[in-house]
C-alpha positions in Angstrom: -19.7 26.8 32.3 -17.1 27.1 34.7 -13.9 26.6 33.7 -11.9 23.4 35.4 -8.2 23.3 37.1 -7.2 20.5 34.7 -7.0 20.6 31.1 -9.1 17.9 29.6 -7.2 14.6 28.4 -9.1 11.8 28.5 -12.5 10.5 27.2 -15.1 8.1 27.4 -17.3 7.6 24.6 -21.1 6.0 25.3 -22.7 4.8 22.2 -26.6 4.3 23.3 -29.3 2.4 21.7 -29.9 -1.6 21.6 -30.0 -1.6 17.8 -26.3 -0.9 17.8 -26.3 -4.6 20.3 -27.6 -6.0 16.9 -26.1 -6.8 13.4 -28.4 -4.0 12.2 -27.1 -0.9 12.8 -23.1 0.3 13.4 -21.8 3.0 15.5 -20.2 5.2 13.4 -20.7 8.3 15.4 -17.6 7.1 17.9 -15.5 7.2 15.2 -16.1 10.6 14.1 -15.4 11.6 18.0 -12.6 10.1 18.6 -10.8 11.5 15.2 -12.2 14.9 16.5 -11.3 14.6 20.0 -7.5 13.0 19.3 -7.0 16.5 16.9 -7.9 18.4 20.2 -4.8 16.2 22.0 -7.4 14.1 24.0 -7.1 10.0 24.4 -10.1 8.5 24.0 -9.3 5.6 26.6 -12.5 3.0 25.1 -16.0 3.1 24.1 -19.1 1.2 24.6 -22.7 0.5 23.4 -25.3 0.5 25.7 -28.6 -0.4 25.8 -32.1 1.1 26.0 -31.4 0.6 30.2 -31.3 3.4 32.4 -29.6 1.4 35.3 -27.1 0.2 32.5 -26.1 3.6 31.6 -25.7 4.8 35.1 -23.4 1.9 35.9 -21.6 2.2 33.0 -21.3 6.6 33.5 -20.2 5.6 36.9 -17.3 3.4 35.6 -16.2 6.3 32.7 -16.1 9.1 35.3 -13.4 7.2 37.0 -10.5 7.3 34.5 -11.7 9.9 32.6 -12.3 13.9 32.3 -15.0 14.1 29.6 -17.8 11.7 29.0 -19.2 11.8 25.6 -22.5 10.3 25.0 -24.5 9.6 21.7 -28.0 9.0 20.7 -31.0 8.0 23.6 -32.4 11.8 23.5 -35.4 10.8 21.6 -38.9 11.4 22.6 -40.0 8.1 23.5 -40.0 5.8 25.9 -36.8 3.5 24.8 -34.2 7.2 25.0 -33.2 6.7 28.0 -30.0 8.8 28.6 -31.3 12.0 30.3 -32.7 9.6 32.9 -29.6 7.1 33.2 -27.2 10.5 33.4 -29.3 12.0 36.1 -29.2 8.9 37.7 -25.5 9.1 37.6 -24.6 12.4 39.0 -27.7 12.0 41.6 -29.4 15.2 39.8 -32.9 15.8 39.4 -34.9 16.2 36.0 -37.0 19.5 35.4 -38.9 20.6 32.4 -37.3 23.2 30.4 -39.8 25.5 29.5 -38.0 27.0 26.9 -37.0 23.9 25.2 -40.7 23.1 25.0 -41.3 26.1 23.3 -38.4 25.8 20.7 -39.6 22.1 20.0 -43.0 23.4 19.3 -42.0 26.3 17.0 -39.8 23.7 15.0 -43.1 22.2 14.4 -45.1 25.0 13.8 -43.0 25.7 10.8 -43.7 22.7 9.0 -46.9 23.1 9.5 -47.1 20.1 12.7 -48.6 20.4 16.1 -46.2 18.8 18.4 -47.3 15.7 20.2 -47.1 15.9 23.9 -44.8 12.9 23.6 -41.9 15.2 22.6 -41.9 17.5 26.2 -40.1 14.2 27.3 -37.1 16.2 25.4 -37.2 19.1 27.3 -36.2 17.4 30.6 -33.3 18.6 31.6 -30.3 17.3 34.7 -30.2 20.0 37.4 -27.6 22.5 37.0 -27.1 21.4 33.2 -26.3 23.8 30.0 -28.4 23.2 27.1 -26.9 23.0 23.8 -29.1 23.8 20.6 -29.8 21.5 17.9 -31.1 23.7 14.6 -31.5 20.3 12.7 -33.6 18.2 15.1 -36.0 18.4 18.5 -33.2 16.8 20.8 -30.9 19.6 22.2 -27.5 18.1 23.3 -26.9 18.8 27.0 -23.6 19.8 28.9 -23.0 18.8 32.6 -20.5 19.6 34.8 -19.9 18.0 37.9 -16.9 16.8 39.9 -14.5 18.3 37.7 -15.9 15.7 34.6 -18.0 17.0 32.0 -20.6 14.7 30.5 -21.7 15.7 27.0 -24.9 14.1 26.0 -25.0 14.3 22.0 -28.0 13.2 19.6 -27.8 10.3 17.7 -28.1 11.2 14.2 -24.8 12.1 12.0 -26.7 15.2 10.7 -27.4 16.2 14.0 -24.8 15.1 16.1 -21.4 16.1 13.8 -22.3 20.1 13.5 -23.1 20.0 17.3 -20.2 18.1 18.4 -17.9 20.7 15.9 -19.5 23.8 17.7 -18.7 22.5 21.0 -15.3 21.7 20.3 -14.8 25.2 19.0 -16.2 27.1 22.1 -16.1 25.0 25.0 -13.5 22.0 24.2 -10.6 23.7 23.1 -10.0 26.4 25.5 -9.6 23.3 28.3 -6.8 21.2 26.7 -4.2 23.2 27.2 -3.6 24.4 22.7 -2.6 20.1 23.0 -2.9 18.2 20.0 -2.0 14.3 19.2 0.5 14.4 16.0 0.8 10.8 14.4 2.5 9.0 12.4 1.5 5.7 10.6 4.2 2.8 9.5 3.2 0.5 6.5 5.1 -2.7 6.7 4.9 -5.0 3.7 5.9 -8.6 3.3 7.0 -9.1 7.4 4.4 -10.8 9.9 3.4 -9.2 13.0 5.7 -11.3 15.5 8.6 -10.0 13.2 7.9 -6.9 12.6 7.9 -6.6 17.0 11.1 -8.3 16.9 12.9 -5.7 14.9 11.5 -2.6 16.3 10.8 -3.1 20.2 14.6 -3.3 20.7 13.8 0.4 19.4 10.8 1.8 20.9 11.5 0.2 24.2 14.9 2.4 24.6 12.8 5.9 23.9 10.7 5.1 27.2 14.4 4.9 28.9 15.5 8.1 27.5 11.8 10.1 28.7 10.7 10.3 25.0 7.0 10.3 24.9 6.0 8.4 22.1 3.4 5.5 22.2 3.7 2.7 19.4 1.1 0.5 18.1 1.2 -2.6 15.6 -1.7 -3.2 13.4 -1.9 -6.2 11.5 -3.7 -6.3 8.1 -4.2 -9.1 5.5 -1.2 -8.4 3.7 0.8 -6.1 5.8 1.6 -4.5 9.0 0.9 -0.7 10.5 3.0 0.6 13.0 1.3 3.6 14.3 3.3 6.6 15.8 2.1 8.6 18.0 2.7 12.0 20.8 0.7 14.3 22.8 1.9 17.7 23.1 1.1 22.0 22.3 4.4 22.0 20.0 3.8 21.2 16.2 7.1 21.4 15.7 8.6 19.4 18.3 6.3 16.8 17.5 7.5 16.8 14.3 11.3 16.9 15.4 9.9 13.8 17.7 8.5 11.6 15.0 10.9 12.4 12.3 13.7 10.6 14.4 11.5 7.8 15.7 10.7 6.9 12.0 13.8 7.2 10.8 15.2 4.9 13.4 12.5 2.4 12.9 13.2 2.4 8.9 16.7 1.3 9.6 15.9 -2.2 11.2 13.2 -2.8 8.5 14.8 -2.2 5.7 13.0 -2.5 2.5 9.9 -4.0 4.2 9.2 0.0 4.8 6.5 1.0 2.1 5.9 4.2 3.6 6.2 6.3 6.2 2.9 8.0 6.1 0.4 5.3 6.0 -0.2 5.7 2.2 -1.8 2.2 0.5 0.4 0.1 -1.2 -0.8 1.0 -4.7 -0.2 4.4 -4.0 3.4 3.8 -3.4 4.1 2.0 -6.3 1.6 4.7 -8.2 3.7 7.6 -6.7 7.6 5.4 -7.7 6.3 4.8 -11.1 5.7 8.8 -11.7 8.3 9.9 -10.4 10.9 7.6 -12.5 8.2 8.5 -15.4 7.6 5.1 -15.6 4.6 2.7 -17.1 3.2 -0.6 -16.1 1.2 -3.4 -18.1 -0.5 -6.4 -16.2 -1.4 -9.8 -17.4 -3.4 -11.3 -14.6 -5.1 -15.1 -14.3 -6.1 -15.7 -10.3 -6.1 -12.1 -9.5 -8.7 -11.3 -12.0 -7.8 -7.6 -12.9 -7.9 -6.9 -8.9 -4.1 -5.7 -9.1 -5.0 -3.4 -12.1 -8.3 -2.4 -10.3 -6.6 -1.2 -7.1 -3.6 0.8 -9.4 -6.7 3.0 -11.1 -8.2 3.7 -8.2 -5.6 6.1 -7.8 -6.4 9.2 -9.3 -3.8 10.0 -11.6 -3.1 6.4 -12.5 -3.4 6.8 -16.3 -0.1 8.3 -16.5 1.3 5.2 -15.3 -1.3 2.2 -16.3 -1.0 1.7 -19.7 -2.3 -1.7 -20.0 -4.2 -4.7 -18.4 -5.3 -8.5 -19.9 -6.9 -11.2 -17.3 -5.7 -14.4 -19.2 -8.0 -16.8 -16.8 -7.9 -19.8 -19.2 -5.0 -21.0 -21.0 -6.2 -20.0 -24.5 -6.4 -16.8 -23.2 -2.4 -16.9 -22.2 -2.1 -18.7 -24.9 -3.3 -16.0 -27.2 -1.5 -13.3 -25.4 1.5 -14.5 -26.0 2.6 -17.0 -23.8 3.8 -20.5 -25.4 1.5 -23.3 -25.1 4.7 -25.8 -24.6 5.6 -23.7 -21.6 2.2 -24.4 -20.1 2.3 -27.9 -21.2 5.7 -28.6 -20.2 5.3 -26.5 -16.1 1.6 -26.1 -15.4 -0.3 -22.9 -15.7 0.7 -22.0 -12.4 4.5 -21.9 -12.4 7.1 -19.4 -12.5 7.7 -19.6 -16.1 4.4 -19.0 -17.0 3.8 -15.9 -14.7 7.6 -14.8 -16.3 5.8 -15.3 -19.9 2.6 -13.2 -19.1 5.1 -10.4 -17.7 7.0 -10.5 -20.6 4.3 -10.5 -23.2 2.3 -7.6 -20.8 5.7 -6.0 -20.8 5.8 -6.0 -24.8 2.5 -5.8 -26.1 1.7 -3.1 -23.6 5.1 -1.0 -24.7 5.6 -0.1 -21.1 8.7 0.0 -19.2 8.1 -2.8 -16.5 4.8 -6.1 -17.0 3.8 -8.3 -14.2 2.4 -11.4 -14.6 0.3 -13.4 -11.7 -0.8 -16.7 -12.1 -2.2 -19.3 -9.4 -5.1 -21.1 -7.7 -7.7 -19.1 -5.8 -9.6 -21.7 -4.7 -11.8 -23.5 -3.3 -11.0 -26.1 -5.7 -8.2 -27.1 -8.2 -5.5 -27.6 -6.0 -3.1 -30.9 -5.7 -0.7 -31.9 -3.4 1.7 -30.3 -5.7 0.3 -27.3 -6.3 -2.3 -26.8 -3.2 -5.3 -24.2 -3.0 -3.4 -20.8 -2.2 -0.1 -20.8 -4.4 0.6 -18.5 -6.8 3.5 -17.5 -9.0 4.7 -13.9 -10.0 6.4 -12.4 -12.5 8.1 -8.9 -13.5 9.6 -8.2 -16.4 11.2 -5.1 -17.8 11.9 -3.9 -21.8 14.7 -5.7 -21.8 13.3 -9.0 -20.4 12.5 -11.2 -17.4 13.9 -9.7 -13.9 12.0 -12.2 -11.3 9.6 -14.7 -10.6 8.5 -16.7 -7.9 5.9 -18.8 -6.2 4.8 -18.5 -3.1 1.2 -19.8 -1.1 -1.4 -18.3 0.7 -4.1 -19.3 3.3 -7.6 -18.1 3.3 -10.5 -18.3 1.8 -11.0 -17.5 -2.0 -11.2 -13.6 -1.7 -7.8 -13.4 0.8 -5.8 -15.7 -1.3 -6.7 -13.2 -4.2 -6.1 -9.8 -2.4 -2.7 -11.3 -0.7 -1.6 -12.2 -4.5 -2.5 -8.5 -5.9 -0.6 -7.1 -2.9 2.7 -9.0 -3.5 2.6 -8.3 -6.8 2.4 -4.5 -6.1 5.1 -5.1 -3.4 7.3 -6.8 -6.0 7.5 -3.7 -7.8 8.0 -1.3 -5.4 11.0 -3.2 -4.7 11.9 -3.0 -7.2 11.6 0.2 -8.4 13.0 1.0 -4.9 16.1 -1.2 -5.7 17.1 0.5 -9.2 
């Protein structure tokens, strides 16, 4: 393998097989590659699934080969008549196939030593692209293959995970690395909490668009989420350092036009945050929970850790169940089970009967039914209370079917106190 005047940067990825063109089956494998190949400092610029077609994946190596320095495929190396990448690649690169005889005989001894004769079907997976290096697979028939040509490499990998991830790792060690210059991408991930999208963009392009001004290499992206926003942060370069330097200032200018919206820096979930706040003021948390259904408790103790922190947790769906928790049946009566008051009251008694230092109460409707013009499908009132008594409450409404109106409620309930645990 030659070596090539330019370091590799960009990549292609080829998912092949028509069962990935179905609801059936999902390409993970390009998501394993691209994580790999972005820790080598390489961009992969898209991906796409192919089908079983050999003119198909010639068309679409053609198209890769222009914009990019490695092409990556996976899966098609099969033995029968439907794996069709050695032929679409040769195709490709105008190369000729040949019969490897020593893959032939490494295919048969892999059979011989469980006891198989191979069936003349598999020879098909000794055919090899002229001028191609052949790279071993000790967990299946299908060596990967590496061709060079026109300063691109094309990397044919096998389809299966167990196959494919060990491969890929050793070609990344030996062949990968040494041709992208000791570049690595070094990112940074935003999580934006209770902004939309077209705000968040309002308060931080006035930001990111000065660094292209001033020659600072840093490419942004914003993610939106149910329930929040991502901001990711990213540079390309062989300095850890610098890239740290880099990022460190781009955050910190970015956290001061979002203020408290910020949840973290890193990319950490929500319930982390408000996990990692609450140990380190050595504080503890009781829930009382009606629409939500335990979901805001449920994504606190997934957390490891999170019973230094969770004390307590009581779904109160009916109104005997608030009722018996505490809350006073002439404050139901008198605002509605969904109401500010009655979240406060479930905070309060979550707050006392739990003996923690801070209770949150959430109350609303979930849907699809038992809205009213009043109170339509989607609203839901909060409530945080302390050992000393109520601090907030409010209502607000969400859209969505059942399951989004219920994981938007957990999430501003966790965002309600890491606000305020922020604040004091």
């Amino acid at each position: 393998m030659s070596p090539i005047p330019v370091p590799l940067r960009r990549a292609v990825i080829l998912a092949i097989g028509s069962e990935l063109l179905t609801s059936h089956k999902l390409d993970t494998n390009s998501l394993f590659l691209t994580e790999k190949l972005n820790a080598y400092g390489i961009v992969v610029r898209y991906k796409v699934v192919v089908g079983d077609d050999e003119d198909d994946l010639a068309t679409a190596i053609r198209d890769a080969v222009s914009c990019a320095d490695l092409v990556v495929t996976t899966g098609g190396l099969g033995p029968t008549d439907d794996d069709i990448t050695r032929a679409g690649v040769a195709k490709a690169f105008g190369l000729t196939l040949y019969e490897d005889l020593d893959v032939v005989s490494l295919i048969r001894k892999r059979f011989r030593s469980r006891g198989l004769k191979m069936p003349a079907l598999n020879r098909r997976q000794a055919l090899v692209p002229e001028g191609a290096s052949i790279l071993p697979n000790p967990r299946g028939t299908a060596p990967g293959l590496w061709i060079e040509t026109g300063g691109v490499i094309c990397l044919l990998l096998p389809g299966p995970p167990l196959e494919l991830c060990p491969m890929f790792e050793d070609v990344l060690r030996t062949c990968i690395a040494e041709r992208t210059a000791g570049h690595r991408i070094f990112r940074r991930v935003l999580t934006i909490v209770g902004r939309t999208e077209s705000r968040v963009e309002e308060l931080i392009h006035p930001v990111y668009s000065q660094w292209r001004v001033a020659g600072r290499r840093i490419d942004t992206t914003i993610l939106a989420s149910l329930g929040q926003i991502e901001v990711h942060l990213s540079t390309r370069t062989d300095d850890s350092d610098r890239a740290a330097r880099l990022l460190d200032t781009a955050t910190a200018e970015l956290a001061d036009v979002l203020g408290n919206s910020l949840a973290s820096m890193h990319g950490e979930s929500l319930e982390s945050v408000v996990g990692r706040l609450l140990t380190n003021r050595g504080n503890r948390l009781a829930l009382a929970e009606s629409c939500t259904g335990g979901l805001v408790a449920s994504r606190l103790t997934d957390v490891p850790g999170s019973s230094e922190y969770v004390l307590a947790g009581w779904v109160v769906y009916s109104n005997k169940a608030k009722i018996d928790l505490g809350v006073d049946a002439t404050v139901i009566k008198q605002h509605g089970a969904v109401s500010e008051q009655v979240a406060l009251a479930m905070a309060v008694q979550a707050c006392r009967r739990g003996q923690a230092d801070f209770g949150i109460g959430v109350t609303g409707i979930a849907g699809p039914s038992g809205g009213s013009s009043e109170k339509p499908v989607g609203t839901v009132s909060f409530g945080l209370a302390g050992p000393d008594g109520p601090i907030q409450a409010f209502t607000t409404r969400f859209l969505g079917e059942r399951d989004r109106v219920k994981f938007q409620a957990s999430q501003t309930a966790l965002d309600m106190l890491r606000r305020e645990l922020q604040r004091v």
